[in-house]
C-alpha positions in Angstrom: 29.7 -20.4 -2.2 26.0 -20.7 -1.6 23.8 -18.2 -4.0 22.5 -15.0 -2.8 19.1 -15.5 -0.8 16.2 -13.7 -2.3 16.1 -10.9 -0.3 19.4 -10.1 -1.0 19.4 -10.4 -4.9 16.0 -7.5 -4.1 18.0 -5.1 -1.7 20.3 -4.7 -4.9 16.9 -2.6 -6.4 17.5 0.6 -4.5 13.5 2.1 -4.1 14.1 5.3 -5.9 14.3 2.8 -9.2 11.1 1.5 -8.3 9.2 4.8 -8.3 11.2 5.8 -11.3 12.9 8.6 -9.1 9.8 10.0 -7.6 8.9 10.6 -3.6 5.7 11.5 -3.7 2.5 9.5 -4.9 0.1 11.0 -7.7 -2.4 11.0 -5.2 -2.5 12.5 -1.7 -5.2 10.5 -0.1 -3.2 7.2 -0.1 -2.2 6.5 3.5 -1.1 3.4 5.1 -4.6 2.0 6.0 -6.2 2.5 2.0 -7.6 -0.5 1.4 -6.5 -1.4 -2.2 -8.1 -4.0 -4.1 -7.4 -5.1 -8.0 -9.9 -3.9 -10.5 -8.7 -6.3 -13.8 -5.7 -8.4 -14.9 -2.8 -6.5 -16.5 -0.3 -7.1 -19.3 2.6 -8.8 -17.3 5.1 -7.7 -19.6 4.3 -3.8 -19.0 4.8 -4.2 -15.2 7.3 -4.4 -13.3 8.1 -7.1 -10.8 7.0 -5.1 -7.7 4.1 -4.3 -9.7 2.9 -8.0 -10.8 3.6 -8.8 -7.3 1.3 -6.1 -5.6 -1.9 -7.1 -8.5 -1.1 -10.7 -7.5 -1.5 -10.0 -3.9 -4.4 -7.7 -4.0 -6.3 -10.1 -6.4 -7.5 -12.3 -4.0 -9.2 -9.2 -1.4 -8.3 -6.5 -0.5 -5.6 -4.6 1.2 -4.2 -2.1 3.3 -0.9 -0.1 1.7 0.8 -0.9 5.3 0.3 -4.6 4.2 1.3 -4.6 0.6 4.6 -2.8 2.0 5.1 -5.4 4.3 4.2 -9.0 2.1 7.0 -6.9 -0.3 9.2 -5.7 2.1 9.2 -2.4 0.7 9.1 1.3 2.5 5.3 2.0 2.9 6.6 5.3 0.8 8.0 3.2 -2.2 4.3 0.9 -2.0 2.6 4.6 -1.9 4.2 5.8 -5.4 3.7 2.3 -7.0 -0.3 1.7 -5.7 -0.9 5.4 -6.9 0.3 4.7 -10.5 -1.7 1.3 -10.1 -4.5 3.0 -9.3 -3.9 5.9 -12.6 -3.3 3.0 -15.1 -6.9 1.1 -13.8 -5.6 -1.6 -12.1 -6.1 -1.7 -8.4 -9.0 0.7 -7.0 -9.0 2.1 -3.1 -11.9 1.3 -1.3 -13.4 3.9 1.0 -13.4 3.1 4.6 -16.5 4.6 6.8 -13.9 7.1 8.5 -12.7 8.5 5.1 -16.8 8.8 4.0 -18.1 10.0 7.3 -15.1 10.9 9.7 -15.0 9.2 12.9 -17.4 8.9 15.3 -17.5 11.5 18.7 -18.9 9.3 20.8 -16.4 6.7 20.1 -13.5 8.8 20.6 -14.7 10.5 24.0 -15.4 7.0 25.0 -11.6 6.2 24.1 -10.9 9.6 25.9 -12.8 9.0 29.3 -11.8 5.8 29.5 -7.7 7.1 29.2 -8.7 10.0 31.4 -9.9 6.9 34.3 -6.2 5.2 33.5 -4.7 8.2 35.4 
């Protein structure tokens, strides 16, 4: 019998055990788009798997929390909860897009909006 293939041996991890049981992140204003970025190295042996992985990835640039959930193959909800206690402990720090700092742009969006009005 062949051993199990990676992704197996992590779907045995159920996600609640990842978050430590919780659903909702520490912070609100994580959505999928945050960019996340790593602020210093860690103690390896006080994280957890998931979260070595997630300072390892964002150490090179940053990221979006849709793309951490993905290069982990984790629910975007699980990557939420574990970037937000990231982010509390002091190790990865969001960036702020121009949409969070300014909102977006009208003219942009009635652009979008005449030009899907002219679709019709």
């Amino acid at each position: 019998m062949s051993p199990p293939r990676r992704r197996d041996r992590e779907a045995l991890v159920r996600p609640y055990l990842i978050t430590g049981g919780r659903a909702h992140p520490t912070r609100n204003t994580l959505d999928l788009t945050t960019l996340i970025q790593a602020t210093r190295h860690a103690d390896p042996s006080l994280l957890s798997p998931e979260q070595r992985r997630t300072l390892r990835l964002c150490s090179g640039g940053s990221l979006s929390i849709a793309e951490i959930a993905a290069h982990l193959e984790l629910p975007a909800s699980v990557t939420r909860v574990m970037v937000a206690d990231l982010v509390d402990q002091g190790h990865l720090a969001t960036l702020s897009t121009e949409w969070q700092q300014h909102g977006p742009d009208r003219e942009l969006l009635q652009e979008v909006l005449d030009g899907l009005r002219a679709l019709r």
